[in-house]
N, C-alpha and C positions, 0 to 999 in steps of 0.2 A: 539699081532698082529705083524705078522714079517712087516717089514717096505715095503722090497723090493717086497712087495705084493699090496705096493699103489704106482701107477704111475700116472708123470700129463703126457697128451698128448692134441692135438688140440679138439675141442668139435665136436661133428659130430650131425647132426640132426636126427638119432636114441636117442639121450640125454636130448632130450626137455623136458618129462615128468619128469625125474630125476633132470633133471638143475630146472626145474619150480618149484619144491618140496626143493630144495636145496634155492632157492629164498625166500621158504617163513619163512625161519629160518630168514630172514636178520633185521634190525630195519632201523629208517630213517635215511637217510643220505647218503646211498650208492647210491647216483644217477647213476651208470652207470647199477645197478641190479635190474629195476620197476618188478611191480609184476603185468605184462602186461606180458600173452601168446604171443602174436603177436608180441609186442617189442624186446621180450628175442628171439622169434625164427629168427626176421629181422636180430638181432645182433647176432646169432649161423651163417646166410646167408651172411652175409657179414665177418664174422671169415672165413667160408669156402672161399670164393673168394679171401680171400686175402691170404690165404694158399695156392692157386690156381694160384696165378699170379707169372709173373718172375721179381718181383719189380727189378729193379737194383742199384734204390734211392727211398726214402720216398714218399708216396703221398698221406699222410693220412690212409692207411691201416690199419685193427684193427685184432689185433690175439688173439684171446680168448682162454684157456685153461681150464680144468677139474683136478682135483685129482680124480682117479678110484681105489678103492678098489675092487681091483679083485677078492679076493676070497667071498665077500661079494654080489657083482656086485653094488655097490652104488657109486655115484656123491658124493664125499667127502668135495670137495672146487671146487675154483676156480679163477683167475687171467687173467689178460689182460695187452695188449699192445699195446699205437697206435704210428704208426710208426711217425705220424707228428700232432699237433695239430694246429687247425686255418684251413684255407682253407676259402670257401664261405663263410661259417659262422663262425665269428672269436671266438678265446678264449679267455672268459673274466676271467679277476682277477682285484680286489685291491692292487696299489703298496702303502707300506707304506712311506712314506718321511716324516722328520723331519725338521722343518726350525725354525731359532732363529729370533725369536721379540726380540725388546730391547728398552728403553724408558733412556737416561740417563736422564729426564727431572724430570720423576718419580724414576731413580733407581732402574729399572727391568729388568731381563733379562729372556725371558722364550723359551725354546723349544718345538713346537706345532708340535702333528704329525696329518698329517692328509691322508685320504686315495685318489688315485687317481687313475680310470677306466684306463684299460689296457684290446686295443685290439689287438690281435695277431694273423694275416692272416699266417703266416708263422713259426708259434710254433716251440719247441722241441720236442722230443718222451715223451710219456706219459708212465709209469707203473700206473695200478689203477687196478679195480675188484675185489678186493682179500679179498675174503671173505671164511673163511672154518667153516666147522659143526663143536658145540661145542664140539658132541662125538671125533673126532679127532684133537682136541688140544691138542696134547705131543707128547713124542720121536723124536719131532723136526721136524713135520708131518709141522707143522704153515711154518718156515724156507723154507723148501725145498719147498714148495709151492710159496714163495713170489721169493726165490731167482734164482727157475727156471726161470723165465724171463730172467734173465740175462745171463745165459748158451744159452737161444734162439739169443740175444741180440751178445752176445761174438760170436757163429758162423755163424751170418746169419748180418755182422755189414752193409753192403752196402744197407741194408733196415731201416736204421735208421738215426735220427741225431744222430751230436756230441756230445748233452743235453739232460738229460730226466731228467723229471720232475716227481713229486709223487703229488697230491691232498691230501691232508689229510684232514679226516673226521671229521668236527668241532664239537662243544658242541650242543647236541642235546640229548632231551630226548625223555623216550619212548612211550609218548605222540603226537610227531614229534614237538615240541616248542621249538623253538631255538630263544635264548636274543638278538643274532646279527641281524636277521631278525627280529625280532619285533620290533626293534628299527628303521632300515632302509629299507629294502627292503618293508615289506609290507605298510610303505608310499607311493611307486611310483606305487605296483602291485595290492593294496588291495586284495589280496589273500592268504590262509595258507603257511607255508614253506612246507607242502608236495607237494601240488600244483605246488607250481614252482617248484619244484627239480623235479616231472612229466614231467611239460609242458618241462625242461631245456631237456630233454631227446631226446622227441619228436619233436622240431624244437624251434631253440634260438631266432628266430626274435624277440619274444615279448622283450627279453632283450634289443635290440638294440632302439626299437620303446618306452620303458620306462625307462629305466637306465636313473638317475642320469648321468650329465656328467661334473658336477662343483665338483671339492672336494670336501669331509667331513671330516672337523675336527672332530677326536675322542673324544677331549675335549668336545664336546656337547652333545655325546651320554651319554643316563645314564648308571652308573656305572656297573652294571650286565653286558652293551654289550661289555664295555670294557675289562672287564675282561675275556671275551672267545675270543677274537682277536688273533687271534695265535694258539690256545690250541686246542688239539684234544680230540674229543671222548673219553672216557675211554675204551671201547674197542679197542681201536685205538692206544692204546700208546705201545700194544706191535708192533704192526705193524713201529710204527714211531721209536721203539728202534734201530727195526732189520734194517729198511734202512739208519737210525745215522751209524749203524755200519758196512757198506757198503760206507758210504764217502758222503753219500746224506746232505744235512743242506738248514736251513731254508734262502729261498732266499729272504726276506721282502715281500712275496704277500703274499696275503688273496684270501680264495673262498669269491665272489659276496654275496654268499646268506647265509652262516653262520657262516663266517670268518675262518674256517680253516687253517693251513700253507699250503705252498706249497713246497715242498723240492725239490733243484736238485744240480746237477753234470756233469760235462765232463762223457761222459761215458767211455772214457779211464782210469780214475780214481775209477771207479767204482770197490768196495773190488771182488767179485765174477768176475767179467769181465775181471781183472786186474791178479787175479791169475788163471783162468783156465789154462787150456793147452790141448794138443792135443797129443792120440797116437794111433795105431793101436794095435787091440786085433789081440794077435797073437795063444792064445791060450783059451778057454775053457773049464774048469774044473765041474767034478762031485760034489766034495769037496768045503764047505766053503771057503774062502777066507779073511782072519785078515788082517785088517788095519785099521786106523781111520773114522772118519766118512764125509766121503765125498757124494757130489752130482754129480753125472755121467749122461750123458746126449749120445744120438746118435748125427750125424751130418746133421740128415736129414729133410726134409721139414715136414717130416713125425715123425714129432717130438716124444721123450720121454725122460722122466728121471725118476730118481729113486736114492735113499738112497741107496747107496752101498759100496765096498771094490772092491780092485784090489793090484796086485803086479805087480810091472815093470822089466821087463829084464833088463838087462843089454845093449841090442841091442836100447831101447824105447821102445819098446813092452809091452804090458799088457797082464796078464793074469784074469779072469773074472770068478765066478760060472757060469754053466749054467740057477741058476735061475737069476740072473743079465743079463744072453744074452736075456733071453726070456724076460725078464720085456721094455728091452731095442731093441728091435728086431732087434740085430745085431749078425755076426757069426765072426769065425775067417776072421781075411782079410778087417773089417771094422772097420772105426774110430769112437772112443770115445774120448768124450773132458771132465773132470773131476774139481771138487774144491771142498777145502775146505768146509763143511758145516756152521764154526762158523769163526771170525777171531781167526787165532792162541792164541793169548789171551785169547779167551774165550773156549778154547778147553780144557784146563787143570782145568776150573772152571763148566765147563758145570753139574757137580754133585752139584753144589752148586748154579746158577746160569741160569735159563733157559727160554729164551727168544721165549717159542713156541707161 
């Protein structure tokens, strides 16, 4: 499968039967991908509008994306971004904090962590969605997927915050039975964890109208919940590798409902955001084009990227295969912004080493 033959771009509502088929590969836990017709095309409606608008700052926007194998015509994957979280309805998470008890009386001294509701009307940017068929996990199909966001992110920054946050997908099996929810949430909700990760979807009130809003000591929960606090998915850990290696870490929250991490970053810091760049294609070629493996991207609303190669002038100027113009629907005379696929480190190990 040549690579430069899968490209992600924005989801358009011709894609709903393919996105809705590509949904049903998913297991629990992906709350932003219900396997609701109506929900998935609300959220295809509101990708379009916000693709559609002239944000000039964050207002909560959500930009949804596809992987399209084109020579196949399939919905490969797919990935999202909300430019802001919180608003009306806030974002909830668990902050974990640590405080020392001490008893010189008895001679103890202990550290109790316990967790504490966090609501957030005025969030950071979110990356989340990101989920690709298992047939296209390799040749770094996973990567280019996750770390297009941030090629969107790097040329479009005045639609975003400073922060972006990652969700990650806590311990959940494929039953949808998650130890952190059975231990707490479904006390206040009396309902399955698929349930709520549903309802979480479709309107958070009930979270505000039952949440717990006095701490929980962790020390009280049993030992199973504690031990998936923090811990992601197993399918998730390549996901959690590749944005470790982007600069993302884990900022002490929990998801609400199955204790997940939550990773974030300055997004000025961000590995992919942080080495792009910018040049003008000056030239288009019949012929291949050798060079490492990088992720190239257009600069337009009318988003695309793709797995590709380029040479640079001497002037700044790029020159491009023409199957990279096409993938990329740019001609000579328009800008491409370019990175790295892997951090340099892992460029040289990538045959021994792969993080798709």
């Amino acid at each position: 499968m040549a690579t430069f033959m899968m490209i992600i771009r924005p989801i358009e509502h011709s894609d709903l039967d393919r996105f809705e088929s590509l949904v049903e590969q998913t297991s629990f836990g992906l709350t932003t991908l219900p396997r609701d017709r109506n929900l998935l095309d609300q959220r295809i409606e509101d990708s379009q509008r916000s693709f559609g608008s002239r944000a000039a700052r964050p207002g909560g926007e959500t930009y949804l994306f596809v992987m399209e194998d084109l020579e196949a015509g399939k919905i490969a994957g797919t990935c999202g971004i909300s430019s802001k979280v919180g608003g009306y309805e806030p974002h909830y998470a668990y902050r974990i904090e640590t405080t020392l008890h001490e008893s010189t009386n008895i001679n103890v001294v202990k550290e109790i962590r316990a967790l504490h509701l966090v609501r957030e009307h005025s969030g950071p940017s979110e990356v989340g969605s990101l989920f690709i068929s298992p047939d296209y996990r390799k040749g770094g199909l996973g990567r280019l997927l996750s770390l297009s966001r941030f090629m969107f992110m790097a040329e479009f920054a005045e639609r975003f915050e400073q922060t972006v946050i990652a969700e990650m997908r806590g311990v959940v099996d494929e039953t949808g039975h998650s130890p952190f929810w059975e231990a707490l949430g479904r006390h206040f909700f009396d309902i399955d964890f698929p349930q709520a990760d549903y309802h979480s979807m479709k309107d958070k009130r009930f979270i505000a109208e039952l949440m717990p809003t006095h701490p929980i000591y962790i020390v009280l929960l049993p030992p199973e919940a504690q031990m998936v606090i923090g811990e992601v998915h197993s399918a998730t850990r390549p996901a959690r590798r590749m944005l470790e290696d982007e600069g993302l870490r884990f900022n002490g929250m929990v998801d609400i409902f199955e204790g997940g991490p939550i990773l974030s970053s300055p997004v000025g810091k961000v590995r992919t955001i942080r080495e792009s760049k910018k040049a003008i294609v000056t030239e288009v070629v019949d012929e291949e084009v050798p060079s490492g493996e990088f992720i190239l991207a257009n600069t337009s609303l009318g988003f695309r990227a793709c797995l590709g190669a380029f040479a640079q002038h001497p002037d700044g100027g790029v020159r491009i295969s023409r199957e990279v113009s096409s993938a990329l629907n740019v001609k000579a005379g328009d800008g491409i912004r370019f990175a790295p696929l892997r951090p340099w480190k892992k460029q040289a190990r990538v045959g021994i080493e792969s993080l798709d």
